[in-house]
C-alpha positions as CSV (number, residue, x, y, z in Angstrom):
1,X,0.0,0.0,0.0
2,X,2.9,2.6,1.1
3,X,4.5,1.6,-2.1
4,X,1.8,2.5,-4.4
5,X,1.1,6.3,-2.5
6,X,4.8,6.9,-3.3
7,X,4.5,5.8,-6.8
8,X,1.1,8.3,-7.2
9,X,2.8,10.8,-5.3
10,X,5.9,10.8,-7.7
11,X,3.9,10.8,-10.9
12,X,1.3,13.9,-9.1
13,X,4.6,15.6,-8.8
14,X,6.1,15.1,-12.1
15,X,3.1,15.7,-13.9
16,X,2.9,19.2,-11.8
17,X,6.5,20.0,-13.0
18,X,5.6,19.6,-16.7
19,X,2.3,21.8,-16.0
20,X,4.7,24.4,-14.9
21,X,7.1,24.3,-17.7
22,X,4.6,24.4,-20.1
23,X,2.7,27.7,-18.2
24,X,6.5,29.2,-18.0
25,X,6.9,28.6,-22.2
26,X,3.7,30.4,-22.7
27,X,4.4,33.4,-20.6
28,X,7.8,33.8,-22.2
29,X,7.0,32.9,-26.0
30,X,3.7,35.6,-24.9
31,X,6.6,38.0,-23.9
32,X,8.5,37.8,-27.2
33,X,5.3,38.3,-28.9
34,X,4.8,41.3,-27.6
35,X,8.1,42.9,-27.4
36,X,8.5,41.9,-31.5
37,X,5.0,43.5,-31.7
38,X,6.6,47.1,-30.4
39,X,9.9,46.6,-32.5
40,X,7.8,46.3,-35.9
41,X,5.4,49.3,-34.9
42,X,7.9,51.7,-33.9
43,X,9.9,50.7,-37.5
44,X,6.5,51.7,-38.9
45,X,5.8,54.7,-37.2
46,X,9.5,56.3,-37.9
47,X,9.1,55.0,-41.6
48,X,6.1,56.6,-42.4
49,X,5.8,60.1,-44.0
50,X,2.9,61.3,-46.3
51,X,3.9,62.8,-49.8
52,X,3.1,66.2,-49.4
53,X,5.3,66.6,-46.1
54,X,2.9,66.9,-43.8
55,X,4.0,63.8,-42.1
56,X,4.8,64.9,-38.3
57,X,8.4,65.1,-36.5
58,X,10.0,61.9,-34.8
59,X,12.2,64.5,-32.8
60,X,9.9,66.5,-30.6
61,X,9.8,64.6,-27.4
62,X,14.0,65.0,-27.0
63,X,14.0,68.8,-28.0
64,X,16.4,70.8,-25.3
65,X,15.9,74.5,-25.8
66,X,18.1,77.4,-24.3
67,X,18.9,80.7,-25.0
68,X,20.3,84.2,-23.1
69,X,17.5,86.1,-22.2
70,X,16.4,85.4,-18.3
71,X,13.0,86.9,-18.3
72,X,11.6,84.7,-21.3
73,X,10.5,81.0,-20.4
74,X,9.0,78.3,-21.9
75,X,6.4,75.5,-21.3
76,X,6.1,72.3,-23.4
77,X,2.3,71.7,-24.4
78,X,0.5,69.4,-27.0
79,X,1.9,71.7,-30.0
80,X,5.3,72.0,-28.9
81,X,6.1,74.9,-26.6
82,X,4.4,77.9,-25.2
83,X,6.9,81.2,-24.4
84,X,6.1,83.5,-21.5
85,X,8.0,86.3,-19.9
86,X,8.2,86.3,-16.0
87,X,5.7,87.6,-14.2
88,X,3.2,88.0,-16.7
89,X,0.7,84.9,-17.5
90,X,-0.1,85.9,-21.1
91,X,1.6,83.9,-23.6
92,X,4.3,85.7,-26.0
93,X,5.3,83.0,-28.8
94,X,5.6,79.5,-29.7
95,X,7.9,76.9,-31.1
96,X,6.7,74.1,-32.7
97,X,8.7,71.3,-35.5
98,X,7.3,71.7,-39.0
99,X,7.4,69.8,-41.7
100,X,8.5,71.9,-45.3
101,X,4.9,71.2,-46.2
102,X,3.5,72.9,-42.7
103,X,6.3,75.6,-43.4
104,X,5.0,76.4,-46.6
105,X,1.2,76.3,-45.4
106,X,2.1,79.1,-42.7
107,X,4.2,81.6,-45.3
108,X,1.3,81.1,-47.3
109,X,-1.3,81.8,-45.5
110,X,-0.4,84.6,-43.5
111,X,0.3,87.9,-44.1
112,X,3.5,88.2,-44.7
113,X,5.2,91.6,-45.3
114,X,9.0,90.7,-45.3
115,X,11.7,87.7,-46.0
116,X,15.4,87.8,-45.2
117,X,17.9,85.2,-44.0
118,X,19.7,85.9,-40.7
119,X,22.8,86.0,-41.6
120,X,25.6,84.6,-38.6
121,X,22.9,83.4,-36.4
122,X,23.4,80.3,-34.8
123,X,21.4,78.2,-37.0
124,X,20.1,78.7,-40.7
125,X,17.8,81.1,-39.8
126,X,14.9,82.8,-42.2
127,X,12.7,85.8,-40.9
128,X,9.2,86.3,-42.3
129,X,7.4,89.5,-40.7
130,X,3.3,88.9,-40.2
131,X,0.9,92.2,-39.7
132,X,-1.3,91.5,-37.2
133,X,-4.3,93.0,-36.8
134,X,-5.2,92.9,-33.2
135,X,-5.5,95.0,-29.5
136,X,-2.2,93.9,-28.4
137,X,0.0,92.4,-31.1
138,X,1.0,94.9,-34.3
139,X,3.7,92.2,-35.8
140,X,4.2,88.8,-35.5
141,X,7.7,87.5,-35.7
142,X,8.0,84.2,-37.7
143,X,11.5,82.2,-37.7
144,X,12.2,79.0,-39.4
145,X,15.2,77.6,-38.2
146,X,17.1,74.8,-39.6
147,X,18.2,72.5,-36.6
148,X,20.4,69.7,-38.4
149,X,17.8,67.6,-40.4
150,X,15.0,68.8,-38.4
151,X,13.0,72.5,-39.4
152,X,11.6,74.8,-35.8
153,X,9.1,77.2,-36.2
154,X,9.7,79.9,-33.4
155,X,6.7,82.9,-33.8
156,X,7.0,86.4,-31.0
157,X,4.5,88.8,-30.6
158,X,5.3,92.4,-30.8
159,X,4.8,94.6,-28.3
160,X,4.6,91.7,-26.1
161,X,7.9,91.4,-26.4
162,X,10.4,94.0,-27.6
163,X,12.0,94.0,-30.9
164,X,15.6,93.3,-28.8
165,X,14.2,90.8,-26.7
166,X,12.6,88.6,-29.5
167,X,15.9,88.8,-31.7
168,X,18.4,88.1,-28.1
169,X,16.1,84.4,-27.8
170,X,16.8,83.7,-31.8
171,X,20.8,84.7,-31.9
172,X,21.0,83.2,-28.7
173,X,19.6,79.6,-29.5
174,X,21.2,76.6,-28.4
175,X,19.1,72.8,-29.4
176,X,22.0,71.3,-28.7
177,X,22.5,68.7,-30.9
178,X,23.5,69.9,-33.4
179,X,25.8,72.4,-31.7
180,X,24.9,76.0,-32.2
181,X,27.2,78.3,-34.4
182,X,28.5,80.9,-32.4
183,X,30.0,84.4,-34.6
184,X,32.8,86.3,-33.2
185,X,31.5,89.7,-34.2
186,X,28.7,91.6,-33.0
187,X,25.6,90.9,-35.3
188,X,23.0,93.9,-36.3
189,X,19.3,93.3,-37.3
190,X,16.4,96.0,-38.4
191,X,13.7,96.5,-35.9
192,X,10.2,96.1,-37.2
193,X,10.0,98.2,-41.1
194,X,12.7,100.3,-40.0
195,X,16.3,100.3,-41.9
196,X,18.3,101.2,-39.1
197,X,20.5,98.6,-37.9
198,X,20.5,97.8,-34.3
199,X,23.5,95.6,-32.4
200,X,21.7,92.6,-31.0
201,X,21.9,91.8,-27.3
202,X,20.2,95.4,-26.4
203,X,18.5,94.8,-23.1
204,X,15.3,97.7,-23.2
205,X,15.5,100.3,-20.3
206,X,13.0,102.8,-21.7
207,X,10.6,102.7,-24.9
208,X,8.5,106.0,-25.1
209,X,7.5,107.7,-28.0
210,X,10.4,108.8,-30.8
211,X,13.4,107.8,-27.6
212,X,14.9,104.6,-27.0
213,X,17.2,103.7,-24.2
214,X,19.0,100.3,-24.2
215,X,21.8,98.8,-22.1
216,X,24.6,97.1,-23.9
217,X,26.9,95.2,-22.7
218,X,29.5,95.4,-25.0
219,X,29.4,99.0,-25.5
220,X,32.7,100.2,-25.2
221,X,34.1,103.4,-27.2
222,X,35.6,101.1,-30.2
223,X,32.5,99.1,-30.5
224,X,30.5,102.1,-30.8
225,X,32.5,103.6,-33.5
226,X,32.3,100.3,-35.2
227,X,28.8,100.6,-35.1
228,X,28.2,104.2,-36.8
229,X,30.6,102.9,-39.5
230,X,28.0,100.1,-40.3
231,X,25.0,102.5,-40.3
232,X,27.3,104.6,-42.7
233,X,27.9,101.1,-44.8
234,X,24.4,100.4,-45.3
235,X,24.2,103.5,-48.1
236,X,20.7,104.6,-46.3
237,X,22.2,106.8,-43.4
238,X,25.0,109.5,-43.7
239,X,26.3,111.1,-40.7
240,X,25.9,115.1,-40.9
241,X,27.3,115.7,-36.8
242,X,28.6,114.2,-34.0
243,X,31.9,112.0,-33.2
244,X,33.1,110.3,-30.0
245,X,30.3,109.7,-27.7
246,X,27.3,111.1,-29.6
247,X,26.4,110.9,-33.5
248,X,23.9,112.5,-35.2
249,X,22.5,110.5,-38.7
250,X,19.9,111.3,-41.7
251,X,18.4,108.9,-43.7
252,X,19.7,109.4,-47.0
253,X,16.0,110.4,-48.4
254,X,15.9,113.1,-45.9
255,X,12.8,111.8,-44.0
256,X,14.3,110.4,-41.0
257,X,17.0,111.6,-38.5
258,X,18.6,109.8,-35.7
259,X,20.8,110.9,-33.0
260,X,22.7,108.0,-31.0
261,X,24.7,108.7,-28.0
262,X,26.6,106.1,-25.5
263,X,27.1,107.3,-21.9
264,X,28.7,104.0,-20.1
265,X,27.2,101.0,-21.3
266,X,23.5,102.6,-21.6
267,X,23.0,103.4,-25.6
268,X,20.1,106.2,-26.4
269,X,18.5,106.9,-29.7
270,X,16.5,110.3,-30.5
271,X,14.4,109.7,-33.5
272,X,13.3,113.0,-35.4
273,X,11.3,113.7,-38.9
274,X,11.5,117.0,-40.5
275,X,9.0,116.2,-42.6
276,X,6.3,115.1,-40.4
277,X,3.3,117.3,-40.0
278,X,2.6,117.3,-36.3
């Protein structure tokens, strides 16, 4: 009798060993399943691109964004990322990856008043101008920069933000991969419709009416001269006064004068038009 429980015991507990060998093939052949399952779908997903290049960017979701302006912040959302300035709640621009067929749809479709390419800016940079008609935006700043094989759309609302302060984020921008081109001469942009250049990296102290006050950092005697000779340059302003500290310039169709001074590191302009009714 003893001899026959044994037997029944050792075939109960063998047949229990094969019952678990064949539960621990299933969960591991139902593992591999699934993990070759997400290897061929991802392959898919990365593959796939409509025709007309509206397919959507494989690179959002590893985007690292900085730039040299403290005040201005961002927040990721849904579309890409939101820009705010501290201490006020009201959004002042966007960044988003397009594709060249979502660029195109946005130049086309908007009002756009003015091209150029950036010229020394960090990354392959083209400026499109937008006319807004609303309360509290007058332009809208459109960038399209070319981040290795990837295309950001960055847009800034003026006055929202200040002419300086929209082009210190954009000459300032860093993705980091790939690294960011960095010129070793100061760079100069037009603010708004105007044909003045400005040196980029003005930080605004006062903004009121036909006077300007900026701080900048690199002013220094030498710089400042540098910088009336490429207002001369341009062929649209010609100095009729001034030298050292304080220069006095005409547009060359005698509708605009400017007078720039630099006390320190703080840079003033004086706008004036003689031909302005009042």
């Amino acid at each position: 009798m003893r001899s026959k429980i044994r037997s029944s015991i050792r075939a109960q507990a063998g047949l229990n060993v094969k019952r678990r060998i064949f539960e621990l093939k299933n969960v591991v052949l139902t593992a591999l399943f699934v993990i070759i399952s997400a290897g061929l779908l991802i392959q898919l997903q990365q593959q796939y691109q409509s025709p007309n290049g509206s397919g959507q960017s494989q690179a959002v979701n590893e985007l690292s964004l900085n730039w040299d302006l403290e005040s201005i912040y961002s927040e990721k959302n849904e579309e890409g990322y939101a820009f705010f300035e501290k201490g006020n709640l009201e959004q002042v621009g966007m960044a988003e990856f397009v594709t060249d067929g979502e660029k195109n749809k946005i130049i086309n479709t908007s009002a756009m008043n003015m091209a150029k390419e950036m010229v020394n800016f960090p990354y392959p940079t083209s400026l499109y101008i937008e006319h807004v008609k609303m309360m509290d935006v007058s332009l809208r700043y459109h960038f399209f920069v070319e981040a290795g094989k990837e295309t950001m759309h960055f847009s800034f609302d003026y006055p929202k933000l200040e002419y300086s302060e929209i082009f210190q984020v954009i000459s300032s921008l860093d993705v980091i991969k790939p690294k960011p081109y960095r010129h070793d001469e100061q760079l100069y942009v037009t603010h708004g419709y105007g044909s003045l250049p400005y040196p980029v990296g003005l930080r605004p102290v006062e903004l009121i009416g036909d006077k300007e006050k900026y701080v900048w950092e690199q002013g220094v005697p030498q710089q400042f001269k540098d910088y009336i000779e490429k207002i001369k340059s341009t062929g649209i302003w010609k100095q009729i006064k001034g030298g050292g500290s304080s220069y006095t310039l005409e547009s060359t169709d005698g509708t605009e004068i400017v007078e720039i001074s630099l006390k320190e590191k703080e840079i003033t302009y004086h706008y004036s038009y003689p031909n302005r009714e009042e």
